[in-house]
Backbone of each chain as ProteinMPNN parsed JSONL, in Angstrom:
{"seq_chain_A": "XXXXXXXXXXXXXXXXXXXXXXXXXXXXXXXXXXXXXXXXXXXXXXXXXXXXXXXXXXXXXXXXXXXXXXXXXXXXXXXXXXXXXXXXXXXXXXXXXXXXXXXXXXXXXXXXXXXXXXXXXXXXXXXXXXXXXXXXXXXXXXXXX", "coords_chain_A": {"N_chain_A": [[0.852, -1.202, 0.0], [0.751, 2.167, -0.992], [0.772, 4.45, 0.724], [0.875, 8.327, 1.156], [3.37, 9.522, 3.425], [5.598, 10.718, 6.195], [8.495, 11.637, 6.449], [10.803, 9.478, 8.864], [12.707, 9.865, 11.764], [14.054, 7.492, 14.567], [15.115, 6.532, 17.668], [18.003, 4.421, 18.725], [16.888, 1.844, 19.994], [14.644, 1.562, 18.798], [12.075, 2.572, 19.667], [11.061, 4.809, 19.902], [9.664, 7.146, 17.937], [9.549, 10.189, 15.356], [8.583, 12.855, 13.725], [7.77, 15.54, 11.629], [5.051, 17.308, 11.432], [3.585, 19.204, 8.456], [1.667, 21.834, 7.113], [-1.468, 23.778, 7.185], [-1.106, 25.055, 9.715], [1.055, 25.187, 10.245], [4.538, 24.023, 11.13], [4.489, 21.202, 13.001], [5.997, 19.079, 15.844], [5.397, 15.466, 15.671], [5.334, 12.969, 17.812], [6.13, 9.984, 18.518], [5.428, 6.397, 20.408], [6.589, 3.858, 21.619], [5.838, 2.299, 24.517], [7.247, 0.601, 27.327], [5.13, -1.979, 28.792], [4.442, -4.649, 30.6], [6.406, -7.38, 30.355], [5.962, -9.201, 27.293], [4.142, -6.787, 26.463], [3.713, -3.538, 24.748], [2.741, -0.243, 24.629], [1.548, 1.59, 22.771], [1.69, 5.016, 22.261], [0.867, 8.338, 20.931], [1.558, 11.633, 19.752], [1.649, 15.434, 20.016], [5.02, 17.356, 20.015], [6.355, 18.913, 22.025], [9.514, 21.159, 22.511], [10.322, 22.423, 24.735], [8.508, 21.814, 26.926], [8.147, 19.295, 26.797], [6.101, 16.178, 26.246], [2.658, 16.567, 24.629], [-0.652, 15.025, 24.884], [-2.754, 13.237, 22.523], [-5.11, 14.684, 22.656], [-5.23, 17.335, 21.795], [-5.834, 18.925, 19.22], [-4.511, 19.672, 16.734], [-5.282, 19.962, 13.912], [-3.704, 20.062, 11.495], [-4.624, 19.432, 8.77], [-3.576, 16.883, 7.623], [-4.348, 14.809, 8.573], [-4.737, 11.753, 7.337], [-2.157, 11.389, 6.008], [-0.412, 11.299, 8.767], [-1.477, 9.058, 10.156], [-1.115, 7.433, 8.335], [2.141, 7.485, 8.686], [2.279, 6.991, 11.658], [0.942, 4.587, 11.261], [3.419, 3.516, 9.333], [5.666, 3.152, 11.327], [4.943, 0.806, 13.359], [5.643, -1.51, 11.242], [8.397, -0.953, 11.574], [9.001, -1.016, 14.463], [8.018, -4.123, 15.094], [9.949, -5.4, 13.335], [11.894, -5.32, 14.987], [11.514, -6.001, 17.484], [10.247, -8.424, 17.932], [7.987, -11.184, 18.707], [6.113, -9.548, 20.723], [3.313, -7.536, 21.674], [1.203, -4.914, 21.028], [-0.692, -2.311, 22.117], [-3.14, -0.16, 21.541], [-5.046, 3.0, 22.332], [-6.899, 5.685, 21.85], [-7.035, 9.07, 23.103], [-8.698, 10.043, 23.714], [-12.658, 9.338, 23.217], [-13.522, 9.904, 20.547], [-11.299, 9.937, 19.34], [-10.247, 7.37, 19.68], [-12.617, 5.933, 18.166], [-11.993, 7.346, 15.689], [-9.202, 6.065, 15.049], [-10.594, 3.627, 14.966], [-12.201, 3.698, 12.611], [-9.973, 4.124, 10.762], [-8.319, 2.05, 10.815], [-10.535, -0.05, 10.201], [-10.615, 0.435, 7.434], [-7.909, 0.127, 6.35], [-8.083, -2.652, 6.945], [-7.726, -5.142, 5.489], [-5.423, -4.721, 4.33], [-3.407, -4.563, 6.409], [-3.851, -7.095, 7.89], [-2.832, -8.76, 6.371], [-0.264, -8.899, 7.757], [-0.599, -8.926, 9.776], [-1.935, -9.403, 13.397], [-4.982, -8.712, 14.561], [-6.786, -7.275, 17.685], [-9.579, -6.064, 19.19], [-10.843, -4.301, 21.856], [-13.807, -5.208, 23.854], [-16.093, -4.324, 26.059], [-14.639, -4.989, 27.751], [-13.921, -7.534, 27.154], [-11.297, -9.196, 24.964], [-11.663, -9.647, 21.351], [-10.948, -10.968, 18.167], [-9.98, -8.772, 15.734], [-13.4, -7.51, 14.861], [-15.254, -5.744, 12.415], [-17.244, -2.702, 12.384], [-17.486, -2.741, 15.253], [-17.715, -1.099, 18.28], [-15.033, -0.886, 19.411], [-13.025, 0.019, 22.812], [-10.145, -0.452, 22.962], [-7.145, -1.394, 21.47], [-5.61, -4.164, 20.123], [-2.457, -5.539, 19.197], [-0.339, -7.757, 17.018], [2.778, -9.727, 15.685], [2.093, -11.552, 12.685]], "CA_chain_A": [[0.0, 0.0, 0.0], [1.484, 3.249, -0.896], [0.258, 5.982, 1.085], [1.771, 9.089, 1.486], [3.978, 9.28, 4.762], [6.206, 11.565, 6.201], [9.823, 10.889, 6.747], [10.579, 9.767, 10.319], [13.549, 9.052, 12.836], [14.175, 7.085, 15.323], [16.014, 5.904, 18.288], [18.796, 3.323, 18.436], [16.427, 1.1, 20.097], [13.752, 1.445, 17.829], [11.224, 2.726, 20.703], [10.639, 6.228, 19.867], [9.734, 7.743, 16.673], [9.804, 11.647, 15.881], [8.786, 13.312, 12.251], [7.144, 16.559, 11.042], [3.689, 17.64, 9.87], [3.697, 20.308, 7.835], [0.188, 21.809, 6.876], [-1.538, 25.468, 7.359], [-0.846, 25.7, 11.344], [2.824, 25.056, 10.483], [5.379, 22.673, 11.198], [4.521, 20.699, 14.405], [6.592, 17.789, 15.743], [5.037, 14.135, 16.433], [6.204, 12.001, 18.627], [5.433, 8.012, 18.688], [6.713, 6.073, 21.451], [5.874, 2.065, 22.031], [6.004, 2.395, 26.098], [7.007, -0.393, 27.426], [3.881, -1.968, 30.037], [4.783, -5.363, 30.992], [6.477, -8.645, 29.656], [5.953, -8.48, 25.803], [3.207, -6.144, 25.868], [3.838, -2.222, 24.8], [2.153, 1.177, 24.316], [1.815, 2.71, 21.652], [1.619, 6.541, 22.654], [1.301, 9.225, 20.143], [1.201, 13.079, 20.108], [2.585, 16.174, 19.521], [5.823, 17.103, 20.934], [7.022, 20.331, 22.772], [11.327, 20.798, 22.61], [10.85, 23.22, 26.196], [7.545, 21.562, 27.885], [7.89, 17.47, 26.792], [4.949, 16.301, 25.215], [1.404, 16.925, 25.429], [-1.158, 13.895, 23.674], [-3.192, 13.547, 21.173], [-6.321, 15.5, 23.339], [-5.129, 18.531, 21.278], [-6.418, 18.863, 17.858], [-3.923, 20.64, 15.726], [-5.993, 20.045, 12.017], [-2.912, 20.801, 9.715], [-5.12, 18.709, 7.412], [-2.908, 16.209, 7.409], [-4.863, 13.326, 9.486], [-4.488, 10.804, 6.62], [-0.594, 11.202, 6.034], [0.26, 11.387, 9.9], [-1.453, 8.175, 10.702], [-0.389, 6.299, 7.454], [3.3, 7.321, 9.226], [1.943, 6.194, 12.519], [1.25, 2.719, 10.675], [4.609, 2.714, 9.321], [6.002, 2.972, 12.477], [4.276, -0.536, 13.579], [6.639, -2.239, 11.14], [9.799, -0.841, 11.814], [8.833, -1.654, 15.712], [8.006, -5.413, 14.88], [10.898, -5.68, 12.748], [13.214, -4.96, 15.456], [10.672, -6.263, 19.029], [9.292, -9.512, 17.611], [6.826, -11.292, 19.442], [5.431, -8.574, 20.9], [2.092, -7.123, 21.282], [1.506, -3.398, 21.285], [-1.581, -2.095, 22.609], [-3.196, 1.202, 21.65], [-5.717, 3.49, 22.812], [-6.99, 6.864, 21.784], [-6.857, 9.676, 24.341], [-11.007, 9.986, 23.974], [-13.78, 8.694, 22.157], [-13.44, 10.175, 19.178], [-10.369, 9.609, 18.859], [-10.621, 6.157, 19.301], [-13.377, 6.286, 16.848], [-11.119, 7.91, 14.431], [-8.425, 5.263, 15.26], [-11.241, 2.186, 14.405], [-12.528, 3.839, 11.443], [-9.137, 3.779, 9.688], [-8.083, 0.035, 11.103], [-11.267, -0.483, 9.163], [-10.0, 0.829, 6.124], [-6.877, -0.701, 5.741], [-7.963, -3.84, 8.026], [-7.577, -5.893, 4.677], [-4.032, -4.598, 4.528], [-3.146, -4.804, 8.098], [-4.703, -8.566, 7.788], [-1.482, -9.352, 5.711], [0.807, -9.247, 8.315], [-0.907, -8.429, 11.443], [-3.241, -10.018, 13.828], [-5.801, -7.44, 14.837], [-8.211, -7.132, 18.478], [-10.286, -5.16, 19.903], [-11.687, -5.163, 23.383], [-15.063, -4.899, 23.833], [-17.415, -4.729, 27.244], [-13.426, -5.825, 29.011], [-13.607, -8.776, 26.45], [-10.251, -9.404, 23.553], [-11.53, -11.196, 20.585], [-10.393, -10.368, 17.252], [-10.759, -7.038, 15.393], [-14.31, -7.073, 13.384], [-15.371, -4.38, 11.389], [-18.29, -2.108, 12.801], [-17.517, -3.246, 16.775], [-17.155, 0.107, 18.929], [-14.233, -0.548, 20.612], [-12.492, 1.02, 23.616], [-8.506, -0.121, 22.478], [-7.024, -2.104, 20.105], [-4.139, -4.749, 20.143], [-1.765, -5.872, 17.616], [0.726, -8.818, 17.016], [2.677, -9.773, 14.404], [1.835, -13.006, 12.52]], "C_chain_A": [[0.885, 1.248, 0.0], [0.773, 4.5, -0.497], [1.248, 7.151, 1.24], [2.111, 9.269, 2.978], [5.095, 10.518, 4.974], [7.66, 10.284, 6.645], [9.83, 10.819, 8.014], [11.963, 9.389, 10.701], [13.309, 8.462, 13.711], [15.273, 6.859, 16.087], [16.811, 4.612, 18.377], [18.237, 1.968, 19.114], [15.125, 0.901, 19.339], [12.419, 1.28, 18.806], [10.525, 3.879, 20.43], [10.926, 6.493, 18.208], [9.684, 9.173, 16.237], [9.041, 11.888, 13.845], [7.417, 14.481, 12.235], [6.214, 16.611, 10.572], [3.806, 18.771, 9.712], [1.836, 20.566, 7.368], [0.062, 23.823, 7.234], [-1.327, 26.142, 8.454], [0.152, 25.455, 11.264], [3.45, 23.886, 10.668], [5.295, 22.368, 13.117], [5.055, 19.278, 14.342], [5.819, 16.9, 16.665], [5.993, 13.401, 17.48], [5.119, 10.275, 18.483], [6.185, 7.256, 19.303], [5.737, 4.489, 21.563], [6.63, 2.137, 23.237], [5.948, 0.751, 26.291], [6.056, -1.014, 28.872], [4.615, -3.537, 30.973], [4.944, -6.748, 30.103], [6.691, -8.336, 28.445], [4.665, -7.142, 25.72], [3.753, -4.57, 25.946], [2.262, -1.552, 24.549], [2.175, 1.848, 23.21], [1.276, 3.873, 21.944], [1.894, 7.624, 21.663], [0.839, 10.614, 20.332], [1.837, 13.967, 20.077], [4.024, 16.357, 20.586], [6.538, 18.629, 20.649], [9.106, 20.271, 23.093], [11.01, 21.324, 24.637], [9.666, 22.067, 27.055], [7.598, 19.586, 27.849], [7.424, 17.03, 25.893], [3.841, 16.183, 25.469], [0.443, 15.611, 24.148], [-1.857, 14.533, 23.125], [-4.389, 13.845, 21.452], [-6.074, 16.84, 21.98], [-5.14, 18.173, 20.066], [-5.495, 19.527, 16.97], [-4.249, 20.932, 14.475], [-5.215, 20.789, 11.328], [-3.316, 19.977, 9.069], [-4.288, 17.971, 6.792], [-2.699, 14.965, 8.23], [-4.227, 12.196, 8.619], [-2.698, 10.456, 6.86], [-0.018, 10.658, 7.33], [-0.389, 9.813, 10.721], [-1.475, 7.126, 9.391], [1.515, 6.409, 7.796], [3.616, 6.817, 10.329], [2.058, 4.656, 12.397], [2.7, 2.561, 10.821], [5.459, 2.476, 10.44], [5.809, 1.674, 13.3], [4.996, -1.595, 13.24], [7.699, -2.466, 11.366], [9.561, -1.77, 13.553], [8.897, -3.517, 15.914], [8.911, -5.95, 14.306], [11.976, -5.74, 13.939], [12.316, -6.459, 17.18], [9.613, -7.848, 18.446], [8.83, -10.179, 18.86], [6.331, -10.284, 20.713], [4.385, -8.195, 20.782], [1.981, -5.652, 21.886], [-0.314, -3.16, 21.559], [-2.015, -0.263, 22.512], [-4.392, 1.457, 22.222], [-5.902, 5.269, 22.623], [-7.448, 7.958, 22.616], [-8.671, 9.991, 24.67], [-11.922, 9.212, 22.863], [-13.534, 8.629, 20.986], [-12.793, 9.669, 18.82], [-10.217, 8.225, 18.326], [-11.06, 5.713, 17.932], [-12.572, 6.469, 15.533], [-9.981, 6.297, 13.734], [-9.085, 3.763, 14.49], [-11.766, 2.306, 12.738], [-11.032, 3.924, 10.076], [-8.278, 2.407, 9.829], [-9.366, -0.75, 10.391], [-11.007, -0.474, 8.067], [-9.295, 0.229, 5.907], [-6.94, -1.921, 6.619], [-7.412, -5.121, 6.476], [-6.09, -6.103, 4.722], [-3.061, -4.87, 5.96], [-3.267, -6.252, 8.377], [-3.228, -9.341, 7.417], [-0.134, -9.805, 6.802], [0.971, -9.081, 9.679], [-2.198, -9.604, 11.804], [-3.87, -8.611, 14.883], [-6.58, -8.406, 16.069], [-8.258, -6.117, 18.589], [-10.305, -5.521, 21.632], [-12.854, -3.892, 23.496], [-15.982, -5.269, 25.609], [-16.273, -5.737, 27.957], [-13.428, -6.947, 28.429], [-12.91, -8.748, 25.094], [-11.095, -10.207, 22.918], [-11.025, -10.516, 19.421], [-11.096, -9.315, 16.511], [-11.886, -7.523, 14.449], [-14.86, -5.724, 12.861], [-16.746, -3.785, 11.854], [-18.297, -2.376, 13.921], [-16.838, -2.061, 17.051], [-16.212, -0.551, 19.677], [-13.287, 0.034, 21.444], [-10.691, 0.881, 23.494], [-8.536, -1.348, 21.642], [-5.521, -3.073, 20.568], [-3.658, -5.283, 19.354], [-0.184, -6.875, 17.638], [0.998, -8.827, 15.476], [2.577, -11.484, 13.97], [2.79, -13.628, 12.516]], "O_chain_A": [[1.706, 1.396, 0.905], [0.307, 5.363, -1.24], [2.43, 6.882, 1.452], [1.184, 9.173, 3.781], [5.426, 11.211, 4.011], [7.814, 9.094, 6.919], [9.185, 11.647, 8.658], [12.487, 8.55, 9.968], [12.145, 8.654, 14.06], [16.381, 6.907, 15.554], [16.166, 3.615, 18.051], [18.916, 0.958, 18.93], [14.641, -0.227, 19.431], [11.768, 0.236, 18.843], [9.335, 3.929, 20.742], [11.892, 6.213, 17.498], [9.885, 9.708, 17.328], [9.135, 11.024, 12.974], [6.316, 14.264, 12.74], [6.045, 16.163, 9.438], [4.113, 19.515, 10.643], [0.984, 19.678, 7.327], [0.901, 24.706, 7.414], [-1.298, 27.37, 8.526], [0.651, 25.388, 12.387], [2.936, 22.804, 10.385], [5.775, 22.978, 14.073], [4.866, 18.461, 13.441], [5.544, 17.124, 17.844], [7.202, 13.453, 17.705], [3.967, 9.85, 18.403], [7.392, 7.189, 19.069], [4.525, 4.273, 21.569], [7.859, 2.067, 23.213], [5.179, -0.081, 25.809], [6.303, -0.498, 29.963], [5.281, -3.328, 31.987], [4.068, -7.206, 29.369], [7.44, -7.396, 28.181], [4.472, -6.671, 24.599], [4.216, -4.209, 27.028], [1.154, -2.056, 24.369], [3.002, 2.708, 22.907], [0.049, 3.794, 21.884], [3.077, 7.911, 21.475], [-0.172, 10.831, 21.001], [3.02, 13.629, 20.099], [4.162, 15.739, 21.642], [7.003, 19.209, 19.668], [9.723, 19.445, 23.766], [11.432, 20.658, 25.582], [10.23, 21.438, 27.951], [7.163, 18.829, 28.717], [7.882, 17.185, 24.761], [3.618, 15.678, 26.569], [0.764, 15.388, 22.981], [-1.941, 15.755, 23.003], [-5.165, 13.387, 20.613], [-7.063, 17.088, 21.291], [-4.527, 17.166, 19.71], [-6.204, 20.17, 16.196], [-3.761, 21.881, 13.86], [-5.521, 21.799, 10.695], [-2.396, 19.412, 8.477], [-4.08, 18.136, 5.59], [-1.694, 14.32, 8.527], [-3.22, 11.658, 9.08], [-2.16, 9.619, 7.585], [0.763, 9.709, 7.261], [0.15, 9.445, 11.765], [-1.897, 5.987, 9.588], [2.232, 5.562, 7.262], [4.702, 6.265, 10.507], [2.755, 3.82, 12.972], [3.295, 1.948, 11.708], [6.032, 1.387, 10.416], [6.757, 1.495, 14.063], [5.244, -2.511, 14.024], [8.222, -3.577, 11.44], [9.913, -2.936, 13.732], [9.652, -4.088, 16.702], [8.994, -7.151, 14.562], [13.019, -6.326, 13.647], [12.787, -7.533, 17.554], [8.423, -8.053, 18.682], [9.225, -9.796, 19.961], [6.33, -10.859, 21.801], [4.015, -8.363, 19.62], [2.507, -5.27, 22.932], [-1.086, -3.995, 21.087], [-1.466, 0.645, 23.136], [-5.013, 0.496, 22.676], [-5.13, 6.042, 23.192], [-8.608, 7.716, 22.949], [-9.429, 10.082, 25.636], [-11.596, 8.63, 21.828], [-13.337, 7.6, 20.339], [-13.062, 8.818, 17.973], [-10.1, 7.861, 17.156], [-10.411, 5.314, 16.966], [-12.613, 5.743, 14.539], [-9.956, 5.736, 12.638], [-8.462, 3.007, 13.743], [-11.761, 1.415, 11.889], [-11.145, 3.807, 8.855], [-7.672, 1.881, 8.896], [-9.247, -1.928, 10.052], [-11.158, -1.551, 7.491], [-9.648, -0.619, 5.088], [-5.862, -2.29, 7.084], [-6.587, -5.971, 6.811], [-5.523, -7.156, 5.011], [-2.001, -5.488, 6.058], [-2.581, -6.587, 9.343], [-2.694, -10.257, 8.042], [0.682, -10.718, 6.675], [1.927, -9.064, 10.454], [-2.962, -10.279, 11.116], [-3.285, -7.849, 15.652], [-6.929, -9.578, 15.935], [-7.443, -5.241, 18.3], [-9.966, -6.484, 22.32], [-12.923, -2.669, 23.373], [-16.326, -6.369, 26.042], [-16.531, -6.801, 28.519], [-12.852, -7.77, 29.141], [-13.554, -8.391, 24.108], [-11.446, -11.275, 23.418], [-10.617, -9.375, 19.636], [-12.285, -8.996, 16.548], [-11.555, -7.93, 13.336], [-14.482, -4.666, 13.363], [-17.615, -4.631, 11.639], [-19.498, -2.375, 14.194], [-15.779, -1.741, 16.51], [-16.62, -0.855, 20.798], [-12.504, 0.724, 20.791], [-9.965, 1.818, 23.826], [-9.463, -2.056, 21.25], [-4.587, -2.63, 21.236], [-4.431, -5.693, 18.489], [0.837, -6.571, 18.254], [0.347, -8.426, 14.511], [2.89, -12.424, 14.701], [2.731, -14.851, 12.386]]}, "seq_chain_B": "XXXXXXXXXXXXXXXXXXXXXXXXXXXXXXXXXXXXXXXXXXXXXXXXXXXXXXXXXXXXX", "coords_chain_B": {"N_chain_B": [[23.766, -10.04, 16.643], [25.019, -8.987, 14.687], [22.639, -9.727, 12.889], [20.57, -8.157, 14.44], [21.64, -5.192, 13.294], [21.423, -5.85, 10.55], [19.186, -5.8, 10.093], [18.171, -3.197, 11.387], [18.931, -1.955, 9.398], [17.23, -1.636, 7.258], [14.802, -0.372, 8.144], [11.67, 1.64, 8.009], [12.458, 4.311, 9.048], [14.665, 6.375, 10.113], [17.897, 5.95, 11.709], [18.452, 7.907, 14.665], [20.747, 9.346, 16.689], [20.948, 11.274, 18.229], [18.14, 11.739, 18.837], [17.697, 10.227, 20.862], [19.168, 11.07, 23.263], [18.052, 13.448, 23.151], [15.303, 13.072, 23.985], [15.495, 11.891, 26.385], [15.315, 13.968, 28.361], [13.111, 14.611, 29.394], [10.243, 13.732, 30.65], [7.906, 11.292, 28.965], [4.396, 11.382, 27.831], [3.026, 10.076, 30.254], [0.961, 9.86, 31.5], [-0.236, 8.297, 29.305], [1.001, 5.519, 29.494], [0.525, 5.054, 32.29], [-2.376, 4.459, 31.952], [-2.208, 1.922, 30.49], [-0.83, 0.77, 31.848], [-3.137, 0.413, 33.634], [-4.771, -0.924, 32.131], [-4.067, -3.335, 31.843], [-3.696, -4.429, 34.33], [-4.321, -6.942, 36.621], [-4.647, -9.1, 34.748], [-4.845, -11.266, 32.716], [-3.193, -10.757, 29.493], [-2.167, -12.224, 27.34], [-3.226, -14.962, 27.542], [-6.089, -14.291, 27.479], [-5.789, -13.48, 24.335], [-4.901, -15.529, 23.466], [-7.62, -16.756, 23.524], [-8.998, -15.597, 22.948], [-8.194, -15.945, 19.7], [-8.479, -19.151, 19.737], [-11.112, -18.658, 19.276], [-11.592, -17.674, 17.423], [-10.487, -19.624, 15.507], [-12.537, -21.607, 16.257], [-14.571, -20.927, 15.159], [-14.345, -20.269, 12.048], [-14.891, -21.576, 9.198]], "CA_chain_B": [[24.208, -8.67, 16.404], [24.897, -8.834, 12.986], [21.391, -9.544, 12.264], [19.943, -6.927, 14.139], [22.379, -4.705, 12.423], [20.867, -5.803, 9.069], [17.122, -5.555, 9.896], [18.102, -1.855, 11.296], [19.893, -1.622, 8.195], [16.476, -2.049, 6.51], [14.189, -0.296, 8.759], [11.427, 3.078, 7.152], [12.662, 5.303, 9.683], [16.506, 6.434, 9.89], [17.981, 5.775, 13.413], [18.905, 9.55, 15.098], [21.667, 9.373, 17.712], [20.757, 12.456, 19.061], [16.306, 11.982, 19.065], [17.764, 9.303, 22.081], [19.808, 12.438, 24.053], [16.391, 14.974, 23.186], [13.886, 12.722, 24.429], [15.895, 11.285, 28.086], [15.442, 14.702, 28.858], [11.65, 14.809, 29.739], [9.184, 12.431, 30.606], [6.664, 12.163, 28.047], [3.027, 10.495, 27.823], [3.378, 9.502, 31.105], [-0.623, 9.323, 31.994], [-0.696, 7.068, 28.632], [1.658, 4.248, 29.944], [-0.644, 4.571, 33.129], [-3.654, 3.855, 31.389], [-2.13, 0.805, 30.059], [-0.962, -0.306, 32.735], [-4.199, 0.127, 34.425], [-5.269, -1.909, 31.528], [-3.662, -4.696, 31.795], [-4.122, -5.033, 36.134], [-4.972, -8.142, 36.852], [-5.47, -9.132, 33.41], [-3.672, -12.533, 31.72], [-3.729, -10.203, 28.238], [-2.016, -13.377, 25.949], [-4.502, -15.76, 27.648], [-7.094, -13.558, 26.541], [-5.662, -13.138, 23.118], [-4.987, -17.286, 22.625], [-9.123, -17.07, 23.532], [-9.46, -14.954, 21.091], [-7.632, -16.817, 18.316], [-9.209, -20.303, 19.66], [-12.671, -18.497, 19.099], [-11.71, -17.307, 16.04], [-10.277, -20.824, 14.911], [-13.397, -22.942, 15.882], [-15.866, -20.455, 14.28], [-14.239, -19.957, 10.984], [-15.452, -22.755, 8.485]], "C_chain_B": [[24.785, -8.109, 15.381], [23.53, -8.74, 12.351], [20.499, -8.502, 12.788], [20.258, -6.122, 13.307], [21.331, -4.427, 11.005], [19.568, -5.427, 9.333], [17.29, -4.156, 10.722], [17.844, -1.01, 9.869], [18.439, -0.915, 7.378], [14.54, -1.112, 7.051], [13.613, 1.11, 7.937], [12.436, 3.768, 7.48], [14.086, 5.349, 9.833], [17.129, 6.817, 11.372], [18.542, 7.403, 13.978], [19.785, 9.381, 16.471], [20.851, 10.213, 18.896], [19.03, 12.718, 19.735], [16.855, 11.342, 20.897], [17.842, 10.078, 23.325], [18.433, 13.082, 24.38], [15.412, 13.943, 23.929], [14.113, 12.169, 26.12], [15.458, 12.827, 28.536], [14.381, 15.549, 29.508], [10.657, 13.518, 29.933], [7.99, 12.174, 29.696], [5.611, 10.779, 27.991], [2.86, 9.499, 28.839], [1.744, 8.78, 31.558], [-1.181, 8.353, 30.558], [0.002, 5.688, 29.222], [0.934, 3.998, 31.161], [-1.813, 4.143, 32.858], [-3.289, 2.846, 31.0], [-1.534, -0.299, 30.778], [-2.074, -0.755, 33.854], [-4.804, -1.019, 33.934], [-5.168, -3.131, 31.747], [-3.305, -5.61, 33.27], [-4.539, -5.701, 36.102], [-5.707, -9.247, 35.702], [-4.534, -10.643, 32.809], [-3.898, -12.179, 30.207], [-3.192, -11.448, 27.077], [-2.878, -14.146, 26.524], [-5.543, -15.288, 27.083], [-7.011, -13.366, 25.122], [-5.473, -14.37, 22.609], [-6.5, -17.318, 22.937], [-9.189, -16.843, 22.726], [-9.479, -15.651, 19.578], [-8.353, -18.226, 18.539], [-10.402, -19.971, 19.027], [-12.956, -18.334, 17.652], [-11.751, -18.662, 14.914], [-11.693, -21.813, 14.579], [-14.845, -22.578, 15.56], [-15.593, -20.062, 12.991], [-14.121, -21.413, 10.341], [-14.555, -23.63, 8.018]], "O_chain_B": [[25.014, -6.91, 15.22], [23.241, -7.913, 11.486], [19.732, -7.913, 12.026], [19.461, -5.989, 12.378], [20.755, -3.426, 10.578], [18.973, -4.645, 8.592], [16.134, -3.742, 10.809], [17.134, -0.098, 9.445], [18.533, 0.225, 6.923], [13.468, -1.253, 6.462], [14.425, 1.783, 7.303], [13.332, 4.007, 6.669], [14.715, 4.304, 9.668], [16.84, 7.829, 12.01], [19.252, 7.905, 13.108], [19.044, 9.274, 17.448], [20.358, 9.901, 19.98], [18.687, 13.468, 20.649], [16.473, 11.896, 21.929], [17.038, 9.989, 24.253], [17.873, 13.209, 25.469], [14.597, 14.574, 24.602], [13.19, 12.053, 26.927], [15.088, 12.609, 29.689], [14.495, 16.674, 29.994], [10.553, 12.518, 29.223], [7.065, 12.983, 29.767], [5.905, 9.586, 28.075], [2.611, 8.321, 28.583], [1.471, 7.612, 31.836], [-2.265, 7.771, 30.593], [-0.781, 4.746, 29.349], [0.602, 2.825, 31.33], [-2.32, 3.348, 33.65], [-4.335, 2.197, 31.012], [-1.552, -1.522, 30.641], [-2.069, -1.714, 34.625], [-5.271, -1.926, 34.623], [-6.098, -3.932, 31.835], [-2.895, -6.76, 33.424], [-5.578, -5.571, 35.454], [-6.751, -9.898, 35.727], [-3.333, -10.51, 32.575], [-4.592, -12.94, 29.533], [-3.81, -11.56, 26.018], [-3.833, -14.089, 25.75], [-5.985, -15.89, 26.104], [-8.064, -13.085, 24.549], [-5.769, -14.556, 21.429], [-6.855, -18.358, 22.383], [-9.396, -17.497, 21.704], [-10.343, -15.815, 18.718], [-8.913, -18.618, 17.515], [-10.875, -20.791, 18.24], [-13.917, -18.622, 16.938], [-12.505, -18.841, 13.957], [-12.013, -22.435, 13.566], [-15.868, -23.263, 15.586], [-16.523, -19.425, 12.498], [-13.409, -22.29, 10.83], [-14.929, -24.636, 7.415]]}, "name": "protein", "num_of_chains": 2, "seq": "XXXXXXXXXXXXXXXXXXXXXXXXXXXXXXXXXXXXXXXXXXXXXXXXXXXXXXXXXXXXXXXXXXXXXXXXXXXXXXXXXXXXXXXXXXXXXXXXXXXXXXXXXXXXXXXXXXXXXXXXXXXXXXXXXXXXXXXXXXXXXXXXXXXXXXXXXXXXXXXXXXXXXXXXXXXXXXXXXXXXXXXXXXXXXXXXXXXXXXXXXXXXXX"}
């Protein structure tokens, strides 16, 4: 799948990711970090990122109209991580509803693609089963096959 | 350590010495790694995820 993506770095452990959106509110820097929780399981944590204050999540809306791009760079980020952290399961969660929301409606989209080389859940009502398509749910987890 | 090496080698993103330095230097998304570890309190999350896959196994045709 070739979406457009931004360029990104990373750290020498291949934990933290960093890269630029550009758009009409300017150049603001991401951050993407797979936290580690316990055992194999991580975090995936994303959101903008302050040089003086840290970083603040992804509560704050910045709309440089550049949703699509910034979480088809998010994705790529997923592989590099698995490439390096095999068996592993990463575990996300969007900072509110919406977000979420946002988050399921494009794991819908490319769930076909994602299918290829991922194993997709949800959790639903505090119950994992695997990701289906139209199921509200509250986070998401991800292995690789 | 050769083969990580290569599957760095190979990786989108281009490794940054220095992102490692910039980022020790703050704590960041600290109330997300708490939420996930709230998540996963008391939780056997791969037991739950071999359910998953059994359920998936002995309902797909």
């Amino acid at each position: 799948m070739d979406l457009e993506k931004y360029d990104t770095i990373v750290t020498e452990d291949v934990l933290s990711f960093s890269f630029t959106s550009v758009g009409p509110k300017g150049n603001i820097q991401k951050l993407v970090l797979y936290q580690h929780i316990e055992g194999p399981l991580y975090n995936l944590a994303f959101g903008d990122r302050n040089g003086e204050l840290g970083t603040i999540d992804d509560l704050i809306i910045t709309d440089n109209k550049d949703t699509d791009k910034i979480l088809a760079t998010v994705a790529s980020t997923i592989f590099d991580f698995f490439a390096v952290h095999s068996g592993t399961i990463v575990l996300a969660q969007g900072s509110s509803h919406s977000r979420t929301r946002l988050y399921r409606r494009y794991l819908t989209i490319f769930f076909d693609y994602i299918d290829q080389e991922f194993i997709l859940y949800g959790e639903l009502k505090g119950k994992i089963e695997r990701f289906q398509k139209g199921n509200d749910y509250k986070a998401f987890l991800i292995t690789k096959k | 350590m050769l083969k990580e090496s290569h599957v760095k080698a190979k990786l989108i993103a281009k490794i940054d010495k220095n992102l490692t330095s910039e980022l020790e230097k703050n704590e960041h998304f600290a109330e997300k790694l708490q939420w996930a570890k709230d998540f996963v309190k008391d939780r056997n999350i791969i037991k739950e995820i071999e359910e998953a896959d059994m359920k998936e196994r002995s309902t797909k045709p």
